[in-house]
VOPAGU-2260 file (C-alpha; in pm, 1 decimal, decimal comma):
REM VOPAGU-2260
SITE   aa  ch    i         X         Y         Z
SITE  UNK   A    0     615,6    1778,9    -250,9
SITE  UNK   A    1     637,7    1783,4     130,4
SITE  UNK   A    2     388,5    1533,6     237,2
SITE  UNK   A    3     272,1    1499,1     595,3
SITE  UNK   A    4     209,3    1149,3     721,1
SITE  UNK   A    5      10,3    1099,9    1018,0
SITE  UNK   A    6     114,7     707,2    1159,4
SITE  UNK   A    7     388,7     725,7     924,4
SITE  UNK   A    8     600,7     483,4    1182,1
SITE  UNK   A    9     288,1     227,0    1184,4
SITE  UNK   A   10     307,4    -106,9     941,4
SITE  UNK   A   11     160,1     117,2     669,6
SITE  UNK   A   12     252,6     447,7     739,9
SITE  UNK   A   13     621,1     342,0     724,9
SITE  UNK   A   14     615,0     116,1     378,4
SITE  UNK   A   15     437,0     447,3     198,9
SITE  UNK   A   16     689,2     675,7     320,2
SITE  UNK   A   17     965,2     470,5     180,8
SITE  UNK   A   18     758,4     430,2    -140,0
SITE  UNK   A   19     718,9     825,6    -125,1
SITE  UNK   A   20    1043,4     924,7    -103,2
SITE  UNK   A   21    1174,4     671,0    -405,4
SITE  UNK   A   22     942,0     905,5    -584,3
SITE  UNK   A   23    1146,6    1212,7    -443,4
SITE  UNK   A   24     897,6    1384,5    -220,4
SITE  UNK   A   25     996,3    1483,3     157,4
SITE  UNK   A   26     822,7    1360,8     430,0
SITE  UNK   A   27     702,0    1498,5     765,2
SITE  UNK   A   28     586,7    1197,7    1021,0
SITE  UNK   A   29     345,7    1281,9    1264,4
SITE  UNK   A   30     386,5    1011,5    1575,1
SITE  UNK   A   31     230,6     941,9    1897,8
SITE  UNK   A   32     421,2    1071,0    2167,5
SITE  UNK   A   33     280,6     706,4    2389,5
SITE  UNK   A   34     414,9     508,8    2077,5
SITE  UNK   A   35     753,3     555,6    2150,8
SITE  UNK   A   36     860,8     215,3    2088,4
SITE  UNK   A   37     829,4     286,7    1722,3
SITE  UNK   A   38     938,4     622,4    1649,5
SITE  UNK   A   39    1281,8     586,5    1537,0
SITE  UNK   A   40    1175,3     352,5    1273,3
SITE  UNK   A   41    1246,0     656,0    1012,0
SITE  UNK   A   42    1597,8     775,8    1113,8
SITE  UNK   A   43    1784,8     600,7     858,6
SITE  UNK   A   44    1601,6     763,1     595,0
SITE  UNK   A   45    1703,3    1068,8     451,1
SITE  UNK   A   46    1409,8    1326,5     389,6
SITE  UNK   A   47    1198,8    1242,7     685,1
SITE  UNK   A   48    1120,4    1455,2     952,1
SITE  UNK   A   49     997,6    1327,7    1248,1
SITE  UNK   A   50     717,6    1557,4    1501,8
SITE  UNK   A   51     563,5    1385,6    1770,1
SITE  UNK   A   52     190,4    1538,8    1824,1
SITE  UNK   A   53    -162,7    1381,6    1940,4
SITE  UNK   A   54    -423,2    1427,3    1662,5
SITE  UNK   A   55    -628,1    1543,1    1986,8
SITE  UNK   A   56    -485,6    1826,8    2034,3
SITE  UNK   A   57    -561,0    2126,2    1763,2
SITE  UNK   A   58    -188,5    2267,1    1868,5
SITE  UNK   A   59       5,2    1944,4    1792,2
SITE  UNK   A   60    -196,0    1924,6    1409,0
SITE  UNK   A   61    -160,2    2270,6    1318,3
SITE  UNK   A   62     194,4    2268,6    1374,1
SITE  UNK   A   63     203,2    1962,2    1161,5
SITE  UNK   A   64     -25,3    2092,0     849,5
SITE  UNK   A   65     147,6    2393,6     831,9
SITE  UNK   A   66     372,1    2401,9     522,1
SITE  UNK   A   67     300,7    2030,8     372,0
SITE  UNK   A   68     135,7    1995,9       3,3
SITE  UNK   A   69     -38,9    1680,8      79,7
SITE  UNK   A   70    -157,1    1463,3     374,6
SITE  UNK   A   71    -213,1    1086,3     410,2
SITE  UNK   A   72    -433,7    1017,2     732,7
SITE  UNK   A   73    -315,9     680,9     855,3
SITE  UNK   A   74    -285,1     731,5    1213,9
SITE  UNK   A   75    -561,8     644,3    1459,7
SITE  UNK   A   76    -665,5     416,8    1745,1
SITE  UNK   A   77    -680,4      55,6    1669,5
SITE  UNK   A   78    -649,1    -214,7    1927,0
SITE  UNK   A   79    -478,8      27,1    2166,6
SITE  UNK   A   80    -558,3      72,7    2551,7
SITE  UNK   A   81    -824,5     345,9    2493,3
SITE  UNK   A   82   -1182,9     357,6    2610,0
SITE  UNK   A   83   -1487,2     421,3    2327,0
SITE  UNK   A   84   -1485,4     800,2    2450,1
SITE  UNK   A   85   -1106,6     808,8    2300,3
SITE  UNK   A   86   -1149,4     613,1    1980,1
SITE  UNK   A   87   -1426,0     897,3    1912,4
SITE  UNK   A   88   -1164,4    1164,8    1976,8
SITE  UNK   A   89    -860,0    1038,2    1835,0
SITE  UNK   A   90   -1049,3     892,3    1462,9
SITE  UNK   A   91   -1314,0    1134,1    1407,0
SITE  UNK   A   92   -1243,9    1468,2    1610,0
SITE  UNK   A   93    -881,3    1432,5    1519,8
SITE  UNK   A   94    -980,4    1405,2    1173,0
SITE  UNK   A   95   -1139,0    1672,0    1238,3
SITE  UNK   A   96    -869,6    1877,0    1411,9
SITE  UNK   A   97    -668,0    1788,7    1066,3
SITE  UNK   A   98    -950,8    1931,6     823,4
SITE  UNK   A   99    -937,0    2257,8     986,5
SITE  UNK   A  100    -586,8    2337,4    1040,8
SITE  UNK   A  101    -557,0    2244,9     644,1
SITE  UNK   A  102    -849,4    2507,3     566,7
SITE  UNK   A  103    -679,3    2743,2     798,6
SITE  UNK   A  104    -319,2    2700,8     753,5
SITE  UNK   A  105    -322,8    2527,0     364,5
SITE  UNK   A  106    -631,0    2592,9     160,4
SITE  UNK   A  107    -434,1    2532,2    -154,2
SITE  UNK   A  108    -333,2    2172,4     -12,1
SITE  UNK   A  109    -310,6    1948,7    -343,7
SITE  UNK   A  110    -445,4    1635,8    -184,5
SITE  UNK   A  111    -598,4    1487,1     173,7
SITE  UNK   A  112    -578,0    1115,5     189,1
SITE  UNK   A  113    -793,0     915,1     464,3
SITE  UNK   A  114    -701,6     581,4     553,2
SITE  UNK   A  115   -1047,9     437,9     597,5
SITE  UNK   A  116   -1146,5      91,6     603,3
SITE  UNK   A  117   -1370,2    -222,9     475,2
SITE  UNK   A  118   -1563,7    -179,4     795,3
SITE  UNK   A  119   -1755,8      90,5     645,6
SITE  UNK   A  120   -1986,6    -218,4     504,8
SITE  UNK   A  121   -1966,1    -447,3     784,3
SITE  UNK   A  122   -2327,5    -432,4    1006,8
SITE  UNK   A  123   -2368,6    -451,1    1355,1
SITE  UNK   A  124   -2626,6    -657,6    1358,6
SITE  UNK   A  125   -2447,2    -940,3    1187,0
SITE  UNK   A  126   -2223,6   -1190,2    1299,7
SITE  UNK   A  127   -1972,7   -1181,8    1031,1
SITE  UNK   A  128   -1973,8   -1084,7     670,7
SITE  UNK   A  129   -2150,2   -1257,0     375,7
SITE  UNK   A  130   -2102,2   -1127,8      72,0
SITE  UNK   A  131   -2181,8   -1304,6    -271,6
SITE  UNK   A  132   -2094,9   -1092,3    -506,9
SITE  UNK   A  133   -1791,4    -895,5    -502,6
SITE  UNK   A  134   -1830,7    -511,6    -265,4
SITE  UNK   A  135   -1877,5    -219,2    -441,7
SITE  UNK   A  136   -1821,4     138,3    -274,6
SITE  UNK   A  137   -2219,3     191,8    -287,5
SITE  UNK   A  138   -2284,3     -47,6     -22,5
SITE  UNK   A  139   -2219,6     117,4     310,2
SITE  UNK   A  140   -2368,2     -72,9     587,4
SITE  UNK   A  141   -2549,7     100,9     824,4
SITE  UNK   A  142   -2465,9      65,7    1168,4
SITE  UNK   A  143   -2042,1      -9,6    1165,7
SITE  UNK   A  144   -1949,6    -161,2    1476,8
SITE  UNK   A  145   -1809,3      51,3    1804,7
SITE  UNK   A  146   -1553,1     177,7    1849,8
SITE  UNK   A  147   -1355,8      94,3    1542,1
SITE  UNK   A  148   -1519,0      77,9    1239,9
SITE  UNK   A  149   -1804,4     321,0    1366,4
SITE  UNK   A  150   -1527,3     645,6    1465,0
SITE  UNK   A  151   -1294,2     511,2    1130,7
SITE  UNK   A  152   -1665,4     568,7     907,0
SITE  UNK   A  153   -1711,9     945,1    1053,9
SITE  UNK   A  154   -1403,9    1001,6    1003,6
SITE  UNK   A  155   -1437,1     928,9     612,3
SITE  UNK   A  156   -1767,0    1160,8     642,8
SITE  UNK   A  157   -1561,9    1448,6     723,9
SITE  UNK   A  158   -1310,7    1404,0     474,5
SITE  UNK   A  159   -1573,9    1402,8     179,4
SITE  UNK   A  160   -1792,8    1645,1     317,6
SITE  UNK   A  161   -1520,4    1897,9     348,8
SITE  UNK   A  162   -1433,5    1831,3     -38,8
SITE  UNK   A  163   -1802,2    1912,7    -106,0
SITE  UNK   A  164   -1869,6    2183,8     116,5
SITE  UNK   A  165   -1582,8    2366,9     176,6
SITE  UNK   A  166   -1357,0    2235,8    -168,3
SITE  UNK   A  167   -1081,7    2044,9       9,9
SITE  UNK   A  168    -913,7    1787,6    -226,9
SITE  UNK   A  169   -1013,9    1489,1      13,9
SITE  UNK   A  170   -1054,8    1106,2     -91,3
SITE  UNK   A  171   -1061,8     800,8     103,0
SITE  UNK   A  172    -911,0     468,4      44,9
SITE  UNK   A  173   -1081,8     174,5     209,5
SITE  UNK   A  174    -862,7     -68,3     320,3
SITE  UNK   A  175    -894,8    -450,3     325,0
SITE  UNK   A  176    -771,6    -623,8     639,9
SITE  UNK   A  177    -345,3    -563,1     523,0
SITE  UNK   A  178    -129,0    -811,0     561,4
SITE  UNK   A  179     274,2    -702,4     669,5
SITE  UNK   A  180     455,7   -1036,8     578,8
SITE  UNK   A  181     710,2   -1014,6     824,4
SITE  UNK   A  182     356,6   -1091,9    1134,2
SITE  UNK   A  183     168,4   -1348,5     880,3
SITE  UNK   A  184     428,4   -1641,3    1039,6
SITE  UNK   A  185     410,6   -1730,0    1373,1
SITE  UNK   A  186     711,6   -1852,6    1580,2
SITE  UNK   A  187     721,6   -2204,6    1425,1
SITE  UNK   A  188     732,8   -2048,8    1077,3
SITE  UNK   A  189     341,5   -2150,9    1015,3
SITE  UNK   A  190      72,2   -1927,4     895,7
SITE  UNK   A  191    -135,9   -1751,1    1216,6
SITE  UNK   A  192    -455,7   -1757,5    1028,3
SITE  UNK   A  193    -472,2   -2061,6     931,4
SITE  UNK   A  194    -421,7   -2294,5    1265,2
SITE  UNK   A  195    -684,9   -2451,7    1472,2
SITE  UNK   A  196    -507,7   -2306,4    1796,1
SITE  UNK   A  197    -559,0   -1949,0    1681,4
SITE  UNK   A  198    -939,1   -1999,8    1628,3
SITE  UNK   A  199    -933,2   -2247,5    1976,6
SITE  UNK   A  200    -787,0   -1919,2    2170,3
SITE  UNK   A  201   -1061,0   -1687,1    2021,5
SITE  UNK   A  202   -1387,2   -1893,1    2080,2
SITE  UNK   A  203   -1248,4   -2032,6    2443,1
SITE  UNK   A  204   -1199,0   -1717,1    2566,8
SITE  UNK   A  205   -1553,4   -1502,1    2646,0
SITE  UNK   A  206   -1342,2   -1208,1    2655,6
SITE  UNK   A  207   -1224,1   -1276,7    2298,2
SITE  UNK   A  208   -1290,6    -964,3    2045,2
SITE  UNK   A  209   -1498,6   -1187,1    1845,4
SITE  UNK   A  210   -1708,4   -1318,0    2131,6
SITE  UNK   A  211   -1745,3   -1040,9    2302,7
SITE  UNK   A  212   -1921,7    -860,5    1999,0
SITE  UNK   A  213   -2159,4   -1130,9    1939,5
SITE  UNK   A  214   -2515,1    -948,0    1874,4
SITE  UNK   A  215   -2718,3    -984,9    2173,9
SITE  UNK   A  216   -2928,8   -1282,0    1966,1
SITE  UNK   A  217   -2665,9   -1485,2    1911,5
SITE  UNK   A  218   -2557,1   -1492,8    2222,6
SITE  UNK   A  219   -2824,6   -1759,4    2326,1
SITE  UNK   A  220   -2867,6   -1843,9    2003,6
SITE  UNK   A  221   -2819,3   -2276,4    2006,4
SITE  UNK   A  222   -2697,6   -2332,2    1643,0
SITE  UNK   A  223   -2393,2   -2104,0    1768,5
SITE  UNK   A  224   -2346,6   -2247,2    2101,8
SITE  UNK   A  225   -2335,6   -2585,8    1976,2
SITE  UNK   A  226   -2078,2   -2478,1    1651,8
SITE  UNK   A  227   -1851,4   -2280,1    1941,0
SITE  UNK   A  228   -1884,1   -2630,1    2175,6
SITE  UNK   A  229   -1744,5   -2799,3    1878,2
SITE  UNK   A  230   -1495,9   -2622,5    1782,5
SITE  UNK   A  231   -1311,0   -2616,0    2155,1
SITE  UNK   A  232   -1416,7   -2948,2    2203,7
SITE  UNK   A  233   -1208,9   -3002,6    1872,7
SITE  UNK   A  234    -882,7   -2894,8    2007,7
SITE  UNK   A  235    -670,9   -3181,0    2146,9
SITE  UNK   A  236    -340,4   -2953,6    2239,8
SITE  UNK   A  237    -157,4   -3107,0    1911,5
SITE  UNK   A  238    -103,5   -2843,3    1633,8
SITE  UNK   A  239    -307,5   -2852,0    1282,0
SITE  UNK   A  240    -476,4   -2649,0     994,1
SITE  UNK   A  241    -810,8   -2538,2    1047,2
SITE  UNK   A  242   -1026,7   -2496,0     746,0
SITE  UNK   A  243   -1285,4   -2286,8     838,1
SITE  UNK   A  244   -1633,5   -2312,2     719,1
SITE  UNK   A  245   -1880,4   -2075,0     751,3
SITE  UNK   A  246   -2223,2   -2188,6     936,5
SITE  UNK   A  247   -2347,7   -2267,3     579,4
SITE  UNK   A  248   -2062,1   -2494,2     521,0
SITE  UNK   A  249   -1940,2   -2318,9     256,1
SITE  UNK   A  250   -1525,4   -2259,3     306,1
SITE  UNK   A  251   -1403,6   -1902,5     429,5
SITE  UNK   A  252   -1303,2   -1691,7     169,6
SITE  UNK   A  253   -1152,8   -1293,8     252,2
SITE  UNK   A  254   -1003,5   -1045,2      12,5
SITE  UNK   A  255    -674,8    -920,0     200,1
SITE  UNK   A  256    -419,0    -647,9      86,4
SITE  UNK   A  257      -2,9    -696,6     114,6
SITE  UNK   A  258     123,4    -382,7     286,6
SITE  UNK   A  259     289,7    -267,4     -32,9
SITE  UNK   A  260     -24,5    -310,3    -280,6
SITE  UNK   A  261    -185,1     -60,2     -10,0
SITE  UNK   A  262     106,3     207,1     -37,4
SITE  UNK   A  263     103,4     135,7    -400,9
SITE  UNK   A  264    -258,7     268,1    -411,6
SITE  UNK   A  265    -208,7     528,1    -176,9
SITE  UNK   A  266      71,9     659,0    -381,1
SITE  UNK   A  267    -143,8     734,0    -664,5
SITE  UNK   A  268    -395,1     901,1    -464,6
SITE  UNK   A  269    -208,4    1205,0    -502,5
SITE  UNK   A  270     -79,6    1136,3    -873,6
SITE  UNK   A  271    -400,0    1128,0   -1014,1
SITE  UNK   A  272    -675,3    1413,3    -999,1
SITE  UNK   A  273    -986,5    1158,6   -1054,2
SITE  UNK   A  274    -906,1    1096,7    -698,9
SITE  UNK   A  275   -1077,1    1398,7    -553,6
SITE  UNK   A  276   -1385,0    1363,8    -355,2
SITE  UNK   A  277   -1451,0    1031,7    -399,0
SITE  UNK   A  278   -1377,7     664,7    -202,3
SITE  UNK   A  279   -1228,6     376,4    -364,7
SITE  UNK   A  280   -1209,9      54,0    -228,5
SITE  UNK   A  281    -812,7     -83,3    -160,3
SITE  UNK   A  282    -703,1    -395,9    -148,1
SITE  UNK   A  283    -454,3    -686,9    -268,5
SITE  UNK   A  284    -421,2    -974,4    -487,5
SITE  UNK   A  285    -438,9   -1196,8    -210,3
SITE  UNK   A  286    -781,1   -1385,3    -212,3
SITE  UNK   A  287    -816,0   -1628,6      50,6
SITE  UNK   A  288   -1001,2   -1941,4      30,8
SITE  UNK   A  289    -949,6   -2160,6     302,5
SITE  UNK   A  290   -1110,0   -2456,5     101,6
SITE  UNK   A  291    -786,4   -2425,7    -147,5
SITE  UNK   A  292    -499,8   -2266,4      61,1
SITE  UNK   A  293    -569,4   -2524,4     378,9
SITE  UNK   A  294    -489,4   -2835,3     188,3
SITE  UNK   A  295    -193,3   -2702,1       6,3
SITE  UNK   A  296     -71,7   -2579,6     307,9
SITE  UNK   A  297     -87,7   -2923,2     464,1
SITE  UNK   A  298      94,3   -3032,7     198,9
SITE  UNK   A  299     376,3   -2791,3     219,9
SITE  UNK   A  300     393,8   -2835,0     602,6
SITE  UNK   A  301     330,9   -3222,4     645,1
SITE  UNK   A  302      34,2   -3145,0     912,1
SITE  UNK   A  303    -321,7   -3237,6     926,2
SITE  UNK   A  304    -607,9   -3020,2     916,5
SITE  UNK   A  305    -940,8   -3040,3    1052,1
SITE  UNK   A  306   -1216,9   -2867,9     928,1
SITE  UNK   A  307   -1521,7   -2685,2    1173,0
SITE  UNK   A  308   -1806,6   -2431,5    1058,9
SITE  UNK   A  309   -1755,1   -2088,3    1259,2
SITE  UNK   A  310   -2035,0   -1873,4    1407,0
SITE  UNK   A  311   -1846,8   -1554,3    1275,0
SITE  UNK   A  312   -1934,2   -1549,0     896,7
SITE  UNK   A  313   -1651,3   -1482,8     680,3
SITE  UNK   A  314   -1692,6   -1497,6     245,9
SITE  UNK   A  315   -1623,9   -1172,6     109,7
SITE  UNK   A  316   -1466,8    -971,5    -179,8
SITE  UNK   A  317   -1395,4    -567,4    -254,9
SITE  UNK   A  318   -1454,1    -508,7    -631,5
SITE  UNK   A  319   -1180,1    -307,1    -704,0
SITE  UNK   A  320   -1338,9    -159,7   -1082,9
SITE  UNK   A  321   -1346,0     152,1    -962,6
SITE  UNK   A  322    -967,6     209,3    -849,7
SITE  UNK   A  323    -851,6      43,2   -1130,2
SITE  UNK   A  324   -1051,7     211,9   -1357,1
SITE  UNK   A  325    -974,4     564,0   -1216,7
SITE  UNK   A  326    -616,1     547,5   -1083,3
SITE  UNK   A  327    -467,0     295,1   -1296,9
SITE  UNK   A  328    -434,0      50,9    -974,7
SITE  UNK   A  329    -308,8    -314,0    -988,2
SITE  UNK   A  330    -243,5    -541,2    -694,8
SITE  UNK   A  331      91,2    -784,7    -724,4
SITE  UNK   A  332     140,3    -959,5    -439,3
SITE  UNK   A  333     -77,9   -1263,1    -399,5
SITE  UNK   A  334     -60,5   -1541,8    -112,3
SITE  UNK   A  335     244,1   -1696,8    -309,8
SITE  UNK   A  336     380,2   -1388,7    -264,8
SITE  UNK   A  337     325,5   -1290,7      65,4
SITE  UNK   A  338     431,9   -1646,4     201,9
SITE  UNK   A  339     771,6   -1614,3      19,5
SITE  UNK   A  340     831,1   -1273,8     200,4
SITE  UNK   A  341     736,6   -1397,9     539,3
SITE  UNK   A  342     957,0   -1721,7     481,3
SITE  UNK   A  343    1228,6   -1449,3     389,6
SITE  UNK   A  344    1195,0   -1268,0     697,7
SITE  UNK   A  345    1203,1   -1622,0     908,9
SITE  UNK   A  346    1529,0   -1666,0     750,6
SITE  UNK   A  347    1639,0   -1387,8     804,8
SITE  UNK   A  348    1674,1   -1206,2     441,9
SITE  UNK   A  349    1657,8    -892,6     321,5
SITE  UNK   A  350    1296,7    -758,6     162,8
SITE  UNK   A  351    1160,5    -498,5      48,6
SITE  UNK   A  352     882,2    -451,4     356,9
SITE  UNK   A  353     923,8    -242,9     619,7
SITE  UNK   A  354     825,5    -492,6     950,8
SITE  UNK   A  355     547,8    -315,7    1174,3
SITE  UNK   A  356     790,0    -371,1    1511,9
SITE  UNK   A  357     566,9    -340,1    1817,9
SITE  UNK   A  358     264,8    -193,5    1768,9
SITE  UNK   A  359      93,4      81,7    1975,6
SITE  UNK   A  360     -57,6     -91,6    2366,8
SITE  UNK   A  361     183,0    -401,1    2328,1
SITE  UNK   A  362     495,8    -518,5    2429,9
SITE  UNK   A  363     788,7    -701,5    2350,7
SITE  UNK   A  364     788,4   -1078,4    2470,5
């Protein structure tokens, strides 16, 4: 098949094309013309063609729909230098702008694929997530933050309503927070989520993401001003592990997803027909608990650890029934795994992960 791939330089878009075309399909890559620092990323690869476009602009997407037999949706704004106005336009009317051109220019497309996203169960309202039992794809929350996970959410909309309004072969596939091994390391060779200075820069900072979407309660709130006062007053300029508790005291805990157990899944979005019109959730073998993986990772690095309860509420887990049951899914690569490829990449090596380069509104150094 000739697949379109919207993103398909980003640090998914470009580990599913590779998987794609080891399956012997050809690939068209829609990129951002402002993401230029990527956009060679493909070149070595035979069967990829490369169109710059902006999902904005009904031209740019026609152009790209016409003559493809499937689409995977990956691009859109994330952590870029756009305004809330933008996110709306670039994740849901560009989704948009996509849906049409296939109903005008490829009605007999085999399969749409949207790139969706956890977030769809996350609530405004909350400071965190707090899940006890695993997620299931019935529990949408209902007010997704802005702009991200709000535009990301009506994107997914469209995609299943045109499947049951208008008989598109849409589904969506809702990420967990991916990991790309060659970022989890930081410049030392230590793990980024899993150091006190990381957490230090986020709750010092007022301008922080996390801080800055406090709900308006919190804000004042005292139980979180005092955890935030400890935490910074915690940091002594020296290096360690943080294990992070949430404000129950119960130990973080976060399903994540290796880059290549998310292209795995995408993949058989279009090999199997029980994906049409429905959402599965999409994520790894890599379940994180901080109270296990902080003190073997002390171990491993010879460094302390502290430990300190975080206002953002963190303990959750995608039940991933339904994608296995339906497509045949299974993750592979756990933490073990995803260390070993990041070490790889520190030294150097060969592996079988594309690394994201610079991503979209940053820059090199």
């Amino acid at each position: 098949m000739k697949i379109l791939v919207t993103g398909g330089t980003g640090r998914i878009g470009a580990n599913l094309v590779t998987r794609l075309l080891e399956a012997g399909h050809a690939i068209r890559s829609f990129v951002y013309p402002g993401d230029a620092s990527r956009a060679g990323k493909l070149d070595a690869f035979v069967g990829v063609e490369t169109v710059f476009g902006d999902l904005r602009n009904p031209e740019d997407v026609s152009a790209a729909v016409t003559g493809v037999d499937a689409i995977y949706h990956l691009a859109a704004a994330f952590q870029g230098p756009f305004d809330n106005r933008q996110y709306l336009d670039i994740n849901a009317m560009g989704t948009l702008n996509l849906l049409e051109s296939v109903r005008e220019h490829r009605p007999s497309l085999h399969r749409f694929v949207y790139a969706s996203t956890e977030g769809v169960y996350w609530d405004a309202r909350v400071n965190g997530r707090y899940f006890k039992e695993p997620i299931t794809e019935d529990m949408i929350g209902e007010y997704p933050n802005m702009p991200y996970l709000m535009t990301k959410w009506l994107g997914e909309e469209l995609a299943l309503v045109y499947h049951h309004q208008y008989g598109l072969p849409t589904c969506a596939m809702r990420f967990s927070t991916v990991i790309e091994p060659s970022e989890f390391l930081n410049d030392a060779g230590l793990p980024k989520l899993f150091l006190y200075s990381a957490a230090y820069k986020t709750y010092s900072d007022p301008k922080s993401y996390q801080m800055s979407n406090l709900p308006p309660d919190d804000e004042s709130d005292p139980d979180v001003q005092a955890m935030i006062e400890t935490l910074v007053a915690g940091w002594d300029g020296d290096e360690k592990l943080l294990l992070c508790l949430n404000p129950n005291g119960v130990p973080y805990r976060q399903h994540f997803a290796d880059v290549r157990d998310i292209a795995a899944g995408l993949a058989l979005a279009i090999e199997r027909d029980e994906a049409v019109g429905e959402a599965f959730n999409l994520a790894g073998a890599a379940l994180f608990d901080w109270g296990d993986l902080v003190p073997m990772l002390a171990d491993r690095y010879n460094m302390p650890y502290a430990e300190a309860r975080i206002p953002f509420m963190n303990y959750f887990e995608l039940d991933l029934s339904k994608i296995k049951t339906k497509l045949g899914f299974e993750p592979v690569h756990d933490f073990a795994s995803i260390l070993e490829t990041a070490e790889a990449f520190k030294r150097g090596e060969a592996t079988d992960v594309i690394p994201t380069g610079v991503m979209f509104g940053q820059t090199e150094g």
